[in-house]
BAVEXLUM-574064 format. One record per residue (C-alpha): residue number from 1; residue in one letter; chain; x, y, z. Coordinates in pm, 1 decimal. Each point is the difference from the previous one (the first is absolute). Example, Ala and Ser with C-alpha at 12.3 -4.5 7.8 and 13.67 -1.06 7.14 Angstrom:
BAVEXLUM-574064
<node><papa>1</papa><zafi>A</zafi><roke>A</roke><east>1230.0</east><north>-450.0</north><up>780.0</up></node>
<node><papa>2</papa><zafi>S</zafi><roke>A</roke><east>137.0</east><north>344.0</north><up>-66.0</up></node>
//
This chain:
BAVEXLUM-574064
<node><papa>1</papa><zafi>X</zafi><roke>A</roke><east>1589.1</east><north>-1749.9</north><up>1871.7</up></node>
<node><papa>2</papa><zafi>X</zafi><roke>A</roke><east>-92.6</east><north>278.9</north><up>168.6</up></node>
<node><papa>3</papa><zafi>X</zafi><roke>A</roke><east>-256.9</east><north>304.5</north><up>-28.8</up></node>
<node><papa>4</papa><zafi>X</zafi><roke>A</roke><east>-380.2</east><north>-10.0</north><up>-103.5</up></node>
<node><papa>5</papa><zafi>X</zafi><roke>A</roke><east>96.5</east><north>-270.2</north><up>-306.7</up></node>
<node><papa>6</papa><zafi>X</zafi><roke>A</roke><east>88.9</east><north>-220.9</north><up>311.8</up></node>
<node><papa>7</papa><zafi>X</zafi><roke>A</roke><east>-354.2</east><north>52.7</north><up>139.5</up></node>
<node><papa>8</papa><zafi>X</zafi><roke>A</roke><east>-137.7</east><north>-51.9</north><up>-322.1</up></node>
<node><papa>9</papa><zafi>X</zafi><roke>A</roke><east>-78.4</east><north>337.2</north><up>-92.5</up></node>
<node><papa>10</papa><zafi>X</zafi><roke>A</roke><east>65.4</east><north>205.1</north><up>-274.3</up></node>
<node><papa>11</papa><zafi>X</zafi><roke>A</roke><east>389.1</east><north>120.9</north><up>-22.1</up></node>
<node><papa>12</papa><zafi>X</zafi><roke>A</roke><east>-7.6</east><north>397.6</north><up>1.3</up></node>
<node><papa>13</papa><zafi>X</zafi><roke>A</roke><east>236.2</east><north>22.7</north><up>-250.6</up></node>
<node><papa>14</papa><zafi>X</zafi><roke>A</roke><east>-218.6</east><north>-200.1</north><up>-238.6</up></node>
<node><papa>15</papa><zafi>X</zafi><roke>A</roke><east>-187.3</east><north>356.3</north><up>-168.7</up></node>
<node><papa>16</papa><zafi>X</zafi><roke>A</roke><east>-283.9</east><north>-202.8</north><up>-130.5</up></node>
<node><papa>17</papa><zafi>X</zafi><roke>A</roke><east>-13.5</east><north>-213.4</north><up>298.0</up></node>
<node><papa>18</papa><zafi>X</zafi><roke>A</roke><east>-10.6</east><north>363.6</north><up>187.4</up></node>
<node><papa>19</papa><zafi>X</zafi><roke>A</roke><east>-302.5</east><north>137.9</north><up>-216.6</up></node>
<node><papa>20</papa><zafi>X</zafi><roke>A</roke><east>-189.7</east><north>-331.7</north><up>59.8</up></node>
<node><papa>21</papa><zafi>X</zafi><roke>A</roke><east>30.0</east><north>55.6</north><up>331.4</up></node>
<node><papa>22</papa><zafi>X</zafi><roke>A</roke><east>-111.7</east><north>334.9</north><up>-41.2</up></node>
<node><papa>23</papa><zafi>X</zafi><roke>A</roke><east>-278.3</east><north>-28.7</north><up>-166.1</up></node>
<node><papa>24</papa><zafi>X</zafi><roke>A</roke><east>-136.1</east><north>-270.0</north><up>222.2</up></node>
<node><papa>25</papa><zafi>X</zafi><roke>A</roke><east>60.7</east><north>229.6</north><up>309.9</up></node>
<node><papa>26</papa><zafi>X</zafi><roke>A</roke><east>-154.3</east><north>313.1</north><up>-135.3</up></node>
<node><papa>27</papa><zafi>X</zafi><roke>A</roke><east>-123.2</east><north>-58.1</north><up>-365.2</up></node>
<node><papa>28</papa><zafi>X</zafi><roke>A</roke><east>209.5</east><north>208.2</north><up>-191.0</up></node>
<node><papa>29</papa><zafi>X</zafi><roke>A</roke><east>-198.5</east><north>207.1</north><up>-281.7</up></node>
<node><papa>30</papa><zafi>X</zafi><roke>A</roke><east>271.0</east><north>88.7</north><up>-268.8</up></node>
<node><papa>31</papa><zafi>X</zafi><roke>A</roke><east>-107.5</east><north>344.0</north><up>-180.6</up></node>
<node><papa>32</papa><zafi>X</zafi><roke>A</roke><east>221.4</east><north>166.5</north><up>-172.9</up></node>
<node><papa>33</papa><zafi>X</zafi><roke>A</roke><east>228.0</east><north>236.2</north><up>182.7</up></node>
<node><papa>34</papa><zafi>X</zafi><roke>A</roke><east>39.6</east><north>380.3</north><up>-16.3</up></node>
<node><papa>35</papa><zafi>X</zafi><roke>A</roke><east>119.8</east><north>131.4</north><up>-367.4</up></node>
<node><papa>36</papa><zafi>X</zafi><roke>A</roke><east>-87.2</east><north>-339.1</north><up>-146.8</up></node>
<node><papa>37</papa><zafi>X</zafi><roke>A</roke><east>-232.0</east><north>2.8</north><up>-297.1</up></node>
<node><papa>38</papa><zafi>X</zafi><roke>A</roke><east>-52.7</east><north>-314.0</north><up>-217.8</up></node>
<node><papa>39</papa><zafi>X</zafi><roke>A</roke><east>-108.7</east><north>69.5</north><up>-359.0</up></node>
<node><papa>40</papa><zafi>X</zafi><roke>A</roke><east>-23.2</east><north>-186.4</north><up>-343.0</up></node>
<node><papa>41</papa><zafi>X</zafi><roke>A</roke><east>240.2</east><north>129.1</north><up>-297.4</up></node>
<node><papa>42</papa><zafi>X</zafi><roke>A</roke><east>-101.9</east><north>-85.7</north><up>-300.1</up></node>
<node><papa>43</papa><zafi>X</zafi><roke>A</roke><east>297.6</east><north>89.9</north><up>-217.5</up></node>
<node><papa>44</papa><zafi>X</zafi><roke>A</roke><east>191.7</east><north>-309.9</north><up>221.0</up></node>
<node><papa>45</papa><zafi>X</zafi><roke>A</roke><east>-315.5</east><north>-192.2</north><up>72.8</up></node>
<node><papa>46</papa><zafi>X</zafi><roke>A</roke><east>69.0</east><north>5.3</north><up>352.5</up></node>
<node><papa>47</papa><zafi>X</zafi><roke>A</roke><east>-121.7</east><north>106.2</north><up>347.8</up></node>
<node><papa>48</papa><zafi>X</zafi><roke>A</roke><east>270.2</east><north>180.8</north><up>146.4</up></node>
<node><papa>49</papa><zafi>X</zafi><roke>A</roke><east>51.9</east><north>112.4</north><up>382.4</up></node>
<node><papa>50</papa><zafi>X</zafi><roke>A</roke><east>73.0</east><north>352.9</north><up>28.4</up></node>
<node><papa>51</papa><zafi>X</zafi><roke>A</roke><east>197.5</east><north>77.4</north><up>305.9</up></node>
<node><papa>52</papa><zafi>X</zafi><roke>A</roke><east>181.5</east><north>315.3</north><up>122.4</up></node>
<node><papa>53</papa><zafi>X</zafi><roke>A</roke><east>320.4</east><north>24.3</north><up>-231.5</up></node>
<node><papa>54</papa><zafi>X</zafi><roke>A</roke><east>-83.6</east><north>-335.4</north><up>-165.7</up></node>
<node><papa>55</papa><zafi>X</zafi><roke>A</roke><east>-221.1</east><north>-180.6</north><up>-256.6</up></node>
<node><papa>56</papa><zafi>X</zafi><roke>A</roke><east>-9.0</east><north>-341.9</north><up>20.4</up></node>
<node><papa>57</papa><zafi>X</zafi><roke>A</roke><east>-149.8</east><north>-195.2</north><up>-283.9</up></node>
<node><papa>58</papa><zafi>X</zafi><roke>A</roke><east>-151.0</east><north>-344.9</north><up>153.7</up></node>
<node><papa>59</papa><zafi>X</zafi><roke>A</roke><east>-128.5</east><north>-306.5</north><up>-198.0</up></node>
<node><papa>60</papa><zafi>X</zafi><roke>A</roke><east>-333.9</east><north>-102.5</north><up>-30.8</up></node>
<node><papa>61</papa><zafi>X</zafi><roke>A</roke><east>85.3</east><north>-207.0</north><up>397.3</up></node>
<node><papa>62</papa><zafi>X</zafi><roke>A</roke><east>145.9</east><north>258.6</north><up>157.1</up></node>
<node><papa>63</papa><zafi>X</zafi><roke>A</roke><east>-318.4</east><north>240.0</north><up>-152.1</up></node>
<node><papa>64</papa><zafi>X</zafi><roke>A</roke><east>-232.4</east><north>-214.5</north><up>111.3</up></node>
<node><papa>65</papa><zafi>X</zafi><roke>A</roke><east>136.7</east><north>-53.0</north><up>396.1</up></node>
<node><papa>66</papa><zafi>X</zafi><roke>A</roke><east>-19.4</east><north>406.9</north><up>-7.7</up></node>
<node><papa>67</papa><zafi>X</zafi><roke>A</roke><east>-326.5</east><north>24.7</north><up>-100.3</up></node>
<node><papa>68</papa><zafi>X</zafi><roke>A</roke><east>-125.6</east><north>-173.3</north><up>247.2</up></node>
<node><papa>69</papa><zafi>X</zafi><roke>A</roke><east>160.9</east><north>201.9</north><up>251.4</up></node>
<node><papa>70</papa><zafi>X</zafi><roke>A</roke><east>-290.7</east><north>250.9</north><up>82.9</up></node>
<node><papa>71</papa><zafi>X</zafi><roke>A</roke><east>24.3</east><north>28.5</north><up>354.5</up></node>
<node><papa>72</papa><zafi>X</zafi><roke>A</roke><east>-292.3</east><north>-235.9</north><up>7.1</up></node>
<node><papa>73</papa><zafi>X</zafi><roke>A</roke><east>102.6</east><north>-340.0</north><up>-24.5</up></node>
<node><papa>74</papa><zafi>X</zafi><roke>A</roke><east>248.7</east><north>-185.0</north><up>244.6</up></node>
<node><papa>75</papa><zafi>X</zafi><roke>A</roke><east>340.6</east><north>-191.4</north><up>-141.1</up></node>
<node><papa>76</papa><zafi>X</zafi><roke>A</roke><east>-163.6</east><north>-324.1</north><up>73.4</up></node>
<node><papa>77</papa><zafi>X</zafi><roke>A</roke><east>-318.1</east><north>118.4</north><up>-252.0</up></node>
<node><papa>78</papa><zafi>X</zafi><roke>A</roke><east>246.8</east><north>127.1</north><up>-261.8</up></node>
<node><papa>79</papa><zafi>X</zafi><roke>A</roke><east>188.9</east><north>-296.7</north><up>-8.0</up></node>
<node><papa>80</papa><zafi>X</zafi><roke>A</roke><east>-353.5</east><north>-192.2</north><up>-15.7</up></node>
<node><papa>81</papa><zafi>X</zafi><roke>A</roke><east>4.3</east><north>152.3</north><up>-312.4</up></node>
<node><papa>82</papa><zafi>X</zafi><roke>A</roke><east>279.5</east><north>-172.8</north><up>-176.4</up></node>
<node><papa>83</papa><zafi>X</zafi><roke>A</roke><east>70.5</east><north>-397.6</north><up>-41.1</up></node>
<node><papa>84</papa><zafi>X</zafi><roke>A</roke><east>92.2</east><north>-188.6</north><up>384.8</up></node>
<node><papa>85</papa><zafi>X</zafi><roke>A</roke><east>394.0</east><north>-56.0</north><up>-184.8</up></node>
<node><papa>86</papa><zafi>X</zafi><roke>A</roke><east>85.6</east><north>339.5</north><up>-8.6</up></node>
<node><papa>87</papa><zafi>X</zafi><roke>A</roke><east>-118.4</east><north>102.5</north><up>310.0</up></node>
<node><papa>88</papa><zafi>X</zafi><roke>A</roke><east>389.2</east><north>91.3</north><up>115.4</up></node>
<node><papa>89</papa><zafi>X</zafi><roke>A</roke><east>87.1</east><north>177.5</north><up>-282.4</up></node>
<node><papa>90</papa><zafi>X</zafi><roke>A</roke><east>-338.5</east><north>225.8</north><up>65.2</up></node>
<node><papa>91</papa><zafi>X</zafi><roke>A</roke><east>76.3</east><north>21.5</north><up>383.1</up></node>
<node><papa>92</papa><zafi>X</zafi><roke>A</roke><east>377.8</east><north>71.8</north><up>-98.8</up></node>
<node><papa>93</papa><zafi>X</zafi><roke>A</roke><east>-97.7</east><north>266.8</north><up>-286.8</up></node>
<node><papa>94</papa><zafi>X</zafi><roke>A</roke><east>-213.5</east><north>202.2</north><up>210.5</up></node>
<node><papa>95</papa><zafi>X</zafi><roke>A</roke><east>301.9</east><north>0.6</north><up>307.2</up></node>
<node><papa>96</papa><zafi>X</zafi><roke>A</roke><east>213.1</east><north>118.5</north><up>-263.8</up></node>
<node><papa>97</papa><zafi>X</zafi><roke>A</roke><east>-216.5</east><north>273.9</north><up>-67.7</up></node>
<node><papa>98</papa><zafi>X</zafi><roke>A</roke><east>-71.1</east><north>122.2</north><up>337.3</up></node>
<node><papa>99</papa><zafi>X</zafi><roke>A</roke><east>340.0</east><north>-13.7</north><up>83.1</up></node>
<node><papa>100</papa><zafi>X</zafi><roke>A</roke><east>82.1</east><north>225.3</north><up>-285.5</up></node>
<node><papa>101</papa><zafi>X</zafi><roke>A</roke><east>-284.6</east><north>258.3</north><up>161.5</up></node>
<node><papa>102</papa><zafi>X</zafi><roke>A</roke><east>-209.6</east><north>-81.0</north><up>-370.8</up></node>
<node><papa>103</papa><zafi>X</zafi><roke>A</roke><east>-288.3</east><north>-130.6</north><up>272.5</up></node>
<node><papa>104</papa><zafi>X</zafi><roke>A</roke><east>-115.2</east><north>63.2</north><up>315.8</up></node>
//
């Protein structure tokens, strides 16, 4: 094996592994990015993600990970926030996100 996976470090491929690394580094503070608006519509009962060309309708997870992205808190204190087992799928959600330009 070769690469940082051979030294024991994360493999750059790996997007969660990548934010983790990240967010130990510098303490990335997810906020939402330019043209994104989250708001609550009641005729669905949902929190949807408004986004330039796009509405996304989350579930109640997905709503919650985004709310807690105010620019304020760091990955590692949003994904405090949900139970130790999902901590991936947090990590993973909020790479997908930023990767779509939805965060910053």
């Amino acid at each position: 094996m070769t690469g940082p996976e051979a030294a024991g470090g994360p493999d750059p491929a790996d997007p969660v592994a990548r934010l983790g690394a990240a967010d130990a580094a510098g303490g990335w503070r997810p906020v939402l990015g330019a043209g994104a608006v989250l708001r609550r519509c009641d005729v669905r009962q949902a929190e949807l993600l408004i986004v330039p060309e796009r509405i996304v309708v989350l579930n109640d997870e997905a709503a919650a990970i985004i709310r807690l992205c105010d620019g304020g808190r760091t990955v590692a204190e949003i994904v405090a926030e949900f139970p130790p087992e999902g901590a991936a799928d947090v990590r993973g959600f909020l790479d997908d996100v930023r990767a779509r330009g939805w965060l910053r």
